[in-house]
Residue frames relative to the residue before (quaternion, step in Angstrom):
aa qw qx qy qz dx dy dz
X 1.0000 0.0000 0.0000 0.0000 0.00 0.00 0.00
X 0.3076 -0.6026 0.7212 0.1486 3.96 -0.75 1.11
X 0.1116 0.6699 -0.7264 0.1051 3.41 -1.31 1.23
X 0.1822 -0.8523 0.4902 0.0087 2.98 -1.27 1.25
X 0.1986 -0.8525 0.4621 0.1421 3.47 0.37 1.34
X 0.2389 -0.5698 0.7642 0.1852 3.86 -1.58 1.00
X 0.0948 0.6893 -0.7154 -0.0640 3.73 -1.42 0.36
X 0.4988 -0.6549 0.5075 0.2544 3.24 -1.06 1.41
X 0.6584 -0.5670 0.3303 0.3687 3.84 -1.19 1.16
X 0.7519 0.3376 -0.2644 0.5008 3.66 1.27 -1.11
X 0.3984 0.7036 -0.5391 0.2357 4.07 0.66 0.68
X 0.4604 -0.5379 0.6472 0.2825 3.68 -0.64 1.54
X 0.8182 -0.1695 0.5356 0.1224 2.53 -2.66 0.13
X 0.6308 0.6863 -0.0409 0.3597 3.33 0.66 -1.54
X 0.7957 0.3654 -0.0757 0.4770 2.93 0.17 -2.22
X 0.4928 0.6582 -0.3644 0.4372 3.79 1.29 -1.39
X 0.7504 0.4975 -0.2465 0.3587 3.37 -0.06 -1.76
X 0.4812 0.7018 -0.2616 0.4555 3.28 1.08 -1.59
X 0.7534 0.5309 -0.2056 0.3292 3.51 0.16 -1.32
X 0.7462 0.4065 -0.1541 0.5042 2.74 0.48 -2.27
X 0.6826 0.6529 -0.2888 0.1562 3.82 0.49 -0.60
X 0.7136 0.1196 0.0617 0.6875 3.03 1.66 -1.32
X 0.0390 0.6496 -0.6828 0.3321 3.31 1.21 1.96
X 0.3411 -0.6815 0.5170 0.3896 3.65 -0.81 0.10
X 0.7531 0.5209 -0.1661 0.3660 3.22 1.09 -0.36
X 0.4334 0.7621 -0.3439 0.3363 3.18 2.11 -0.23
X 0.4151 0.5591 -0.4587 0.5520 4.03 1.02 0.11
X 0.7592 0.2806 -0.4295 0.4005 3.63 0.13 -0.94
X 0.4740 0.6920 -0.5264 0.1391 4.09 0.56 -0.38
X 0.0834 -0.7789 0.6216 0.0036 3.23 -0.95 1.12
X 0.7912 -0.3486 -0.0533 0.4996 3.40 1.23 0.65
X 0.4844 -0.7461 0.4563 0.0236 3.80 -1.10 0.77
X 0.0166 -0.7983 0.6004 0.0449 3.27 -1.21 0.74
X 0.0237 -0.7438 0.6602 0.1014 3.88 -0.35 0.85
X 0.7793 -0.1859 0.4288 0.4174 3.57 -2.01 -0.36
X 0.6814 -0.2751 0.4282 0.5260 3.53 -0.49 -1.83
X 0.4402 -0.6958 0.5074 0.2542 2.85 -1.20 1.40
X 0.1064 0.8698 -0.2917 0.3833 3.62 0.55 1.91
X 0.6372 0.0114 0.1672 0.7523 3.87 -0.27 -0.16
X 0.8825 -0.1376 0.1012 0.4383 3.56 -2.01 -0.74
X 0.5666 0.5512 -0.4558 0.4092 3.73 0.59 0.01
X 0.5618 0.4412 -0.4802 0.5090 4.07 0.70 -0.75
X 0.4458 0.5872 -0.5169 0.4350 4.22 0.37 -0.10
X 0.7894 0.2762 -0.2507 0.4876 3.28 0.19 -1.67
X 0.5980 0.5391 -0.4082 0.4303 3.86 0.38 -0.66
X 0.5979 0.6010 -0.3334 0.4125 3.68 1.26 -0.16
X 0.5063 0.7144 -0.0627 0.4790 2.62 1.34 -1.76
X 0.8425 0.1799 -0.2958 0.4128 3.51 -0.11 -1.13
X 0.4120 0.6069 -0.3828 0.5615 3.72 1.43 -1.27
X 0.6538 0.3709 -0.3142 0.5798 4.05 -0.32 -0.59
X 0.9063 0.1413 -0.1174 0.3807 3.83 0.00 -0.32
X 0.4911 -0.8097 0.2393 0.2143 3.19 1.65 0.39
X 0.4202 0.7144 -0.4319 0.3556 2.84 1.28 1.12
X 0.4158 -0.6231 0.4341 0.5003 3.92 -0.46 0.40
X 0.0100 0.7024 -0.7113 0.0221 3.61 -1.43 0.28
X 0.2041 -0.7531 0.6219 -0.0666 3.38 -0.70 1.68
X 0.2226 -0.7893 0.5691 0.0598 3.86 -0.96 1.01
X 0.1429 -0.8142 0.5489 0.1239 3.20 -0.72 1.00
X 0.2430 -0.6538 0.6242 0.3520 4.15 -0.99 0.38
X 0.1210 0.5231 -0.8436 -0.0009 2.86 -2.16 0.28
X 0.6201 -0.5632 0.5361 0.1045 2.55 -2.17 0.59
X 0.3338 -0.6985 0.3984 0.4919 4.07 0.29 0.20
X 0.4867 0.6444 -0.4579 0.3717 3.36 0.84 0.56
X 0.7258 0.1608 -0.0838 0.6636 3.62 1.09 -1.17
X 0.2025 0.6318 -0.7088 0.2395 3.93 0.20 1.16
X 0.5566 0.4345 -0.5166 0.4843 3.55 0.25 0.24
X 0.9024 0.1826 -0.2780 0.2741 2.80 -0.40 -1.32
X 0.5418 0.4367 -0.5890 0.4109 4.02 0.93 0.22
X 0.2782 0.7956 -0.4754 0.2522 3.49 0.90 0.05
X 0.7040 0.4896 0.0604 0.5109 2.67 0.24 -2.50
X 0.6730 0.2565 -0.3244 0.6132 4.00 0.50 -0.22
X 0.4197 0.3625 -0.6205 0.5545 3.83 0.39 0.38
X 0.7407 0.5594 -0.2925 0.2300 2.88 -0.57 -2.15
X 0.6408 0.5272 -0.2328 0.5071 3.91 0.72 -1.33
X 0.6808 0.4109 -0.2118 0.5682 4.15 0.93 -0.34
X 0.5513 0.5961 -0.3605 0.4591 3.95 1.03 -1.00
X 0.4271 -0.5821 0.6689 0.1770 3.24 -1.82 0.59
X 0.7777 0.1513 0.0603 0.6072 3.41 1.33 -1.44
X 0.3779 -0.6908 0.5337 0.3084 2.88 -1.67 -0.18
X 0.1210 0.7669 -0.6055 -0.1750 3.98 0.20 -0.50
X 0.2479 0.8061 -0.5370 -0.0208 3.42 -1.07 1.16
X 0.3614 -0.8186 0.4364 0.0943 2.99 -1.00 1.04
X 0.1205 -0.8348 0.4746 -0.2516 3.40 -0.01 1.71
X 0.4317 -0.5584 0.6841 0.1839 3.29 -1.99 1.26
X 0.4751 -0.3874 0.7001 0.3661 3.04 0.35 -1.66
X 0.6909 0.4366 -0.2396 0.5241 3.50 0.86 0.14
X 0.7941 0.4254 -0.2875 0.3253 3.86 -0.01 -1.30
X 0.3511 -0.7234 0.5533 0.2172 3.48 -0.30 1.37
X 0.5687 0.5748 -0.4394 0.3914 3.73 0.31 0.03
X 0.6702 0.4933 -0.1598 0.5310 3.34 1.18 -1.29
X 0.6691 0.4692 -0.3171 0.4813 3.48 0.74 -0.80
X 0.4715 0.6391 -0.3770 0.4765 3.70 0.89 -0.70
X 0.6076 0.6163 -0.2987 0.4022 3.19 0.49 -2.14
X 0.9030 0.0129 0.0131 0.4292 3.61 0.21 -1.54
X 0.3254 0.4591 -0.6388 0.5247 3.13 0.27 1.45
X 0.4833 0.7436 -0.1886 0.4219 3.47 0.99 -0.56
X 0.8659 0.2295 0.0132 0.4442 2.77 0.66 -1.46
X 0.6136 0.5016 -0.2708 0.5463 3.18 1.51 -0.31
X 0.4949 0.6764 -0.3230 0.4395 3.14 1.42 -0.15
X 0.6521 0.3296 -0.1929 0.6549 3.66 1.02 -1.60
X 0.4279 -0.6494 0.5722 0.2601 4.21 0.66 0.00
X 0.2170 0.6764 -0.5645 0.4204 3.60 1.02 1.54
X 0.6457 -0.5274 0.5198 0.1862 3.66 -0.93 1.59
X 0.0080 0.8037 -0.5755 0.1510 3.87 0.29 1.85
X 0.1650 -0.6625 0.7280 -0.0624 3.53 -0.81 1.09
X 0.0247 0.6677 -0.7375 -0.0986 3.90 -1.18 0.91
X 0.1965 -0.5427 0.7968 0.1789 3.31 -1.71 0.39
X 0.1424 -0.6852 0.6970 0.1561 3.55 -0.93 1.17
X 0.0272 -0.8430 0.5161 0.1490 3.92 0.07 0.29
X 0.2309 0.8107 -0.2957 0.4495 3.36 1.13 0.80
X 0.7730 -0.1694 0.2067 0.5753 2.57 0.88 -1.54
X 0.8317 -0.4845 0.1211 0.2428 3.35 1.43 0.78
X 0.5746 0.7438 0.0069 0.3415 1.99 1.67 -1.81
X 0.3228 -0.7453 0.5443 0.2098 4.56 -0.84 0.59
X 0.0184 -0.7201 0.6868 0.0967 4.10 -0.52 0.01
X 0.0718 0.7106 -0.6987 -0.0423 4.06 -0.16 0.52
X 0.0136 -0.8463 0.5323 0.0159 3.70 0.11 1.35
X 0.8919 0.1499 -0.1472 0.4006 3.57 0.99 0.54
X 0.1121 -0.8514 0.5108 -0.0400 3.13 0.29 1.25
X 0.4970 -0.7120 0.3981 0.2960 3.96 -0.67 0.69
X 0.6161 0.6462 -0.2238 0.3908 3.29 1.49 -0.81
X 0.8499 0.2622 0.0516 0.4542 2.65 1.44 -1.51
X 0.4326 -0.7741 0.2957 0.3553 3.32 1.37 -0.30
X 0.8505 -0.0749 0.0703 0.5159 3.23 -0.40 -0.54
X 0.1058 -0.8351 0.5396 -0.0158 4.28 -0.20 0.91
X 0.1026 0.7888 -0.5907 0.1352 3.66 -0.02 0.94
């Protein structure tokens, strides 16, 4: 399973792990693609390098984070994102994805909290 993780600029160490751990789906990864292995993304680039998983980094300018988004996002099995509720990058990320109907996992790390807003089986999960 290709999973592409969105991590909001202010996600800790912590919150990252958090995610990647009790994805339900984080057994199937067979490899990953984040933004830059940067701010909350060097976590996940830990993460996979720590668990041997490939993990490919894309640049962008904060001008075109959408749209390398959306050319991740268009290759992904999944989404994993890790979210205040705030980072307009992230939110893109999964509106995005729920858009092309790509398997969306939130980490609300806020408050801990899971949002599995799209399940193929089942559509929409609120």
């Amino acid at each position: 399973m290709l999973i592409a993780v969105a991590g909001a600029v202010s996600a800790m160490k912590d919150d990252v792990l958090s995610a990647l751990n009790f994805c339900p789906w984080t057994h199937q990864i067979s490899s990953m693609m984040s933004l830059t292995p940067f701010g909350s993304d060097r976590f996940i680039h830990h993460w996979a390098n720590r668990h041997q998983v490939p993990i490919k980094s894309y640049s962008a300018p904060d001008s075109s984070y959408s749209v390398k988004s959306k050319e991740i996002l268009d290759h992904a099995d999944g989404l994993l994102a890790v979210f205040e509720g705030k980072d307009r990058h992230t939110l893109n990320a999964i509106e995005y994805a729920l858009k092309k109907r790509i398997q969306t996992v939130v980490y609300r790390f806020e408050d801990k909290g899971f949002d599995y807003l799209l399940e193929p089986r089942f559509g929409y999960i609120y």
